[in-house]
N, C-alpha and C positions, 0 to 999 in steps of 0.2 A: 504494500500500500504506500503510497504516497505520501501520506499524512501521518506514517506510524512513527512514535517516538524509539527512542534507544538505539540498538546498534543497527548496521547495516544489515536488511535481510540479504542471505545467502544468495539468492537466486537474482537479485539486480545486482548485486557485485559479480558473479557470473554472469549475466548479462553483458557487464562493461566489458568484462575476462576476455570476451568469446570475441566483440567487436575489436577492441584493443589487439588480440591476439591478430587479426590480419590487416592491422593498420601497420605498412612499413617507416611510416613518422618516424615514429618512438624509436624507429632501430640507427635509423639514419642521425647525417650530424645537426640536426635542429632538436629533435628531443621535443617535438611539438603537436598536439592534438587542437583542433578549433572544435566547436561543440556550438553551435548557433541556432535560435529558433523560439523553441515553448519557454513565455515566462514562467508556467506550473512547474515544469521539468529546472529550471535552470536557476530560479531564484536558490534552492535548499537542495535537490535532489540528486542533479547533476554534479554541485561542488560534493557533496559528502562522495558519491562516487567514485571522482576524481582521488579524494584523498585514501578514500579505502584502500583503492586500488596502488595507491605510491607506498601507503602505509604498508601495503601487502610484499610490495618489491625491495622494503626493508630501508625507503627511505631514511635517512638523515634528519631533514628538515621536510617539512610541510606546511606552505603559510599560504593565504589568501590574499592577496593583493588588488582589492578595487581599482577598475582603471575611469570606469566613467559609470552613466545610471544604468544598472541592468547587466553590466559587464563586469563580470571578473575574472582575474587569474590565478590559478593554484601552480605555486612555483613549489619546486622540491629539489632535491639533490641527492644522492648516491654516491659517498666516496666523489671521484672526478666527476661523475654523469651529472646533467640537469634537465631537468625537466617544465614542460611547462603545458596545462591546461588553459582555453583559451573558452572562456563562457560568457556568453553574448544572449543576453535571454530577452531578446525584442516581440516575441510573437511567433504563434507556429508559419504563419509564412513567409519567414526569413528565413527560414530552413531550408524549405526547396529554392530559393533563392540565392542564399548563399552555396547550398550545394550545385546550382550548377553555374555559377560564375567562379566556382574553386577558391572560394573564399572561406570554405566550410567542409573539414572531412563528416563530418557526422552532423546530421539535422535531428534536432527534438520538436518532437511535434503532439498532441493534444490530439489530434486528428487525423484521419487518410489524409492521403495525399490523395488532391481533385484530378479528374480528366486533364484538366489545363495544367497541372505542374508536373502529369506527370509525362503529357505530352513535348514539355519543355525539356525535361529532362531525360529523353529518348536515348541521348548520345552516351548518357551515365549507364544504360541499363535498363530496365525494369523497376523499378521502388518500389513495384507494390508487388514484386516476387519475395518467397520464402525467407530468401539471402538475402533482400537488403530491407526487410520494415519487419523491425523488430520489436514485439509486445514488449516493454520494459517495465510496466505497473499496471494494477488497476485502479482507479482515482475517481470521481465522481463530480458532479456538480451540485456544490453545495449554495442550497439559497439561506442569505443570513438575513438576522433583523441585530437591533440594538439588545442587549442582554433583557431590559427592561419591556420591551414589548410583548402583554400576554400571549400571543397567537404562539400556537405551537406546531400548526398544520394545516397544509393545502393541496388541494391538486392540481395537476398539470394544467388544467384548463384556467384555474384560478390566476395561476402564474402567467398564465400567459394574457388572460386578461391585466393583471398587474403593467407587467410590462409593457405592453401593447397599447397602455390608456382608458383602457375600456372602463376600469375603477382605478380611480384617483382618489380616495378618501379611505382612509380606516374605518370610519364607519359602515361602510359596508362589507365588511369582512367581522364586524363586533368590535369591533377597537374604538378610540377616542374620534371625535370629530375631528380631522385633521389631516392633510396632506401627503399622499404618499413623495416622499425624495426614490428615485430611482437611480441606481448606480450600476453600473455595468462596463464589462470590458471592452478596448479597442477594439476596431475594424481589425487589426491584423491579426490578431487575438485566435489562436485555436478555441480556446473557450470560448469565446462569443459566438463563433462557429458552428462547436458543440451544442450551444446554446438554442440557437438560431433550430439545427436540425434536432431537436430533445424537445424544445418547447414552441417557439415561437408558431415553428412552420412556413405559412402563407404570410404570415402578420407580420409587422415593424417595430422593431423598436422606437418606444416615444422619444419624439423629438427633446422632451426635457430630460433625460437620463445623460446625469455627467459620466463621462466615459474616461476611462483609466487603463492606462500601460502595465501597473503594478500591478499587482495583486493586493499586495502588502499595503500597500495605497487605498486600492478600493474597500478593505478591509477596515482600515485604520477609520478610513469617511461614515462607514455604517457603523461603526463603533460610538462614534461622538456626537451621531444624531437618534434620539427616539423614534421617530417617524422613516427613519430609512431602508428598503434593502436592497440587496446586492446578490451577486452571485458571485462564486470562486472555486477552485478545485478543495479537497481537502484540505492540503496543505496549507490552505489561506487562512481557514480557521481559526482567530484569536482576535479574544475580546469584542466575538460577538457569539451568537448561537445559531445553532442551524435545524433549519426546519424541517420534520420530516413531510414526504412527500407524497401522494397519494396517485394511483394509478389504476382507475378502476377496481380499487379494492380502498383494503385497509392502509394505513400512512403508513409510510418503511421513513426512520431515519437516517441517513447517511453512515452509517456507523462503519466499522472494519468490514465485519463479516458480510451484515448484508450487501458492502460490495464488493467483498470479495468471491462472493456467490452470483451478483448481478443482478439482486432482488431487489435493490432501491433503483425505483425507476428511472433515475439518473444517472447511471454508474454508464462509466466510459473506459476508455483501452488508453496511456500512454507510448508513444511509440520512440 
């Protein structure tokens, strides 16, 4: 899972293993991996990877080096060797992007790659063969409110009226008379993406929903307003709550299991 605390599970640090293993970077004299694309995957997921993965080669040192917003680099060392991770977490479609302008050995993505990216990247191969789109989590989209807001559940229709404008007032969900804030991620956003095909559908997002790069941003916004929600993968989770979700049955909350099973009607594939 994406959102799990403690150490690294076995099978994403196997994951990294298996792609790092026929990456000839690392062997040659640069000592260099780029890693660009999903802020979900890149904000938390991808650096502890990175580091597992050095800490496992018996690195020396291990340090993270922020270079600008959304980018970081995990340097390390080995005796003489050096190392260096290159994480660039702007959105899932900087991934196929940067993967085929060769500015990216590895794209993190939230999502398939569409007909059109992957038609672009013909000359690359296949992407959406066996060998190169690889399941690396299951993760979810989690809809949050402010810790303070009674509501504990909704269905997918609700949400998408939400977003979509259809209700604008807490009031008509049982809440206070009061204005729904709407927060949502970029256009470039695999999760919005997610979003778009999980809930919205046919319909648009309201023109009044502040839109965010972060995660940790759009998180931090619905945190500091009663009246707010949002959306985010797992990982985003903090210092708000997240609501369970209804899909023609009973609410499933977000939790581990139920997405690690697939039973919360949100739950999605990292790639």
């Amino acid at each position: 899972m994406s959102a799990a605390p403690g150490p690294m599970p076995a099978r994403l640090l196997l994951a990294l293993l298996l792609v790092l293993g026929g990456c000839p970077s690392l062997a040659g004299a640069t000592n260099e991996l780029r890693l660009h694309g999903s802020n979900t995957i890149g904000e938390r997921l991808a650096l502890r990877l990175a580091e597992s993965w050095l800490n496992a080669r018996g690195s020396d040192v291990v340090e993270r080096s922020p270079r600008a917003f959304e980018e970081v680099d995990v340097i390390a060392r080995r005796g003489a060797e050096r190392f260096r991770f290159e994480v660039k977490a702007h959105g899932s479609g900087t991934a196929f992007a940067g993967l085929v302008a060769g500015a990216a050995d590895i794209g993190m993505t939230s999502r398939p790659a569409s007909p059109k990216e992957l038609a672009l990247a013909r000359p690359l191969g296949d992407l959406a063969a066996p060998a190169s789109e690889i399941v690396l989590a299951l993760d979810a989209l989690a809809i949050i409110v402010h810790p303070d807001n009674p509501l504990r559940a909704l269905d997918v229709a609700q949400v998408r009226d939400i977003f979509s404008g259809r209700v604008r007032d807490w009031s008509a969900l049982g809440g206070a008379r009061a204005g729904i804030a709407l927060h949502a991620r970029d256009a470039r956003s695999g999760t919005f993406d997610s979003f778009k095909a999980l809930v919205l559908g046919e319909a648009d997002l309201h023109a009044s929903a502040l839109r965010y790069e972060s995660t940790e941003q759009l998180a931090a916004a619905v945190a500091s307003d009663p009246y707010a929600i949002g959306f985010v993968g797992l990982s985003g989770v903090h210092g708000v709550r997240a609501l369970a979700v209804a899909a023609g049955g009973e609410p499933v909350a977000p939790e581990p299991m139920q997405v690690a099973v697939e039973d919360y009607p949100l739950s999605r594939r990292l790639y």
